[in-house]
C-alpha positions in Angstrom: 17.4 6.9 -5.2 19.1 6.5 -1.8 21.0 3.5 -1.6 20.2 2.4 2.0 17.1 1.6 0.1 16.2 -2.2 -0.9 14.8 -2.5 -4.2 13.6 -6.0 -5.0 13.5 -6.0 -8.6 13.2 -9.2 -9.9 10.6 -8.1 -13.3 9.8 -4.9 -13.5 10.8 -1.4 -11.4 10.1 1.9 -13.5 11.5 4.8 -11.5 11.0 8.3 -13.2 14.8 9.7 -13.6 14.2 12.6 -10.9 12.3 11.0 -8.1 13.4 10.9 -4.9 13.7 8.4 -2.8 14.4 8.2 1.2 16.6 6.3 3.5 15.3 2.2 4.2 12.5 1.6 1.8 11.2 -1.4 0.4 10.0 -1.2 -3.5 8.7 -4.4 -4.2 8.7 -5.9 -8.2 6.2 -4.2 -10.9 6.4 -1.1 -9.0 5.9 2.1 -11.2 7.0 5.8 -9.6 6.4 7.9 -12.4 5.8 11.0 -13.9 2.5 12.9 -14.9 2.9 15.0 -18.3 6.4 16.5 -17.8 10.2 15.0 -16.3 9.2 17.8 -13.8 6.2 16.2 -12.0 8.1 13.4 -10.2 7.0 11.9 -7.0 9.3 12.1 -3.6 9.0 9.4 -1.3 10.1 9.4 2.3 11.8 7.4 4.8 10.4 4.0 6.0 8.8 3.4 3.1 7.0 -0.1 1.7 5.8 -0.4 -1.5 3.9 -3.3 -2.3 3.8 -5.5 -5.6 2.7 -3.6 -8.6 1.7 -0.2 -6.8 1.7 3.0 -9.0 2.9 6.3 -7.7 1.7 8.9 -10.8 2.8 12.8 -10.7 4.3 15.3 -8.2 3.2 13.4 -5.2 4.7 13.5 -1.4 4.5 10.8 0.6 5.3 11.2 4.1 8.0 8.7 6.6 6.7 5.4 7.7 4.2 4.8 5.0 3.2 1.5 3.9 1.3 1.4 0.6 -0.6 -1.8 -0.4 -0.5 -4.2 -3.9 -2.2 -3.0 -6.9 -3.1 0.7 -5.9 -2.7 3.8 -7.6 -1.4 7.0 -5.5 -2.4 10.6 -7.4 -2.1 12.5 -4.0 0.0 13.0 -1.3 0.2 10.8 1.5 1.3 12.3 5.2 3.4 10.4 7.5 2.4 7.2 9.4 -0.3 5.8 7.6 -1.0 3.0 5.5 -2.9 3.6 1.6 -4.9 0.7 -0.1 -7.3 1.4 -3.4 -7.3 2.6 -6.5 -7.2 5.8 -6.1 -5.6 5.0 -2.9 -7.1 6.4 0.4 -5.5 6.1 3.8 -7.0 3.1 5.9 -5.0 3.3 8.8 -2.9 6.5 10.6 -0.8 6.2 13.5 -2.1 2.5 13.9 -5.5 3.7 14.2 -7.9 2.5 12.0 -9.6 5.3 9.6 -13.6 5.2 8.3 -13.7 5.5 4.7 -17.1 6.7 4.6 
């Protein structure tokens, strides 16, 4: 975890002991980044990053720079750059400020 990084922990933060994290993110409390069957199956998280109260990021999952992903969701795929995730499993809702149809 990169230290530029602010981690608001004031409960709960589960990190999985080999997932990376970039450069000014913000990991709100209750926030799980963890692993899916083996230590090896980590998530990597880029720069720019907000994660909201009591998100879940399962599994060997990339998400992109500038990402903001919303309370309560659950991310099992990757996520590119730019975009903002809400749902469980999350989907993208927005991508370079643009609104995306879910249909």
């Amino acid at each position: 975890m990169d230290r530029d990084c602010i981690y608001l922990i004031l409960f709960f933060l589960r990190v999985a002991t080999k997932a990376r994290v970039g450069k000014n993110c913000l990991i709100t409390p209750e926030v799980v980044i963890g692993t899916k069957h083996t230590f090896d199956n980590v998530p990597t998280i880029g720069d720019n990053v907000e994660i909201a109260l009591r998100a879940k990021i399962i599994g060997k999952v990339f998400i992109g720079n500038n990402v903001v992903i919303a309370p309560n969701l659950v991310v099992v795929k990757d996520i590119p750059d730019n975009c903002v995730v809400s749902g469980i499993p999350a989907k993208i809702i927005k991508k370079d400020g643009i609104k995306v149809n879910s249909n």
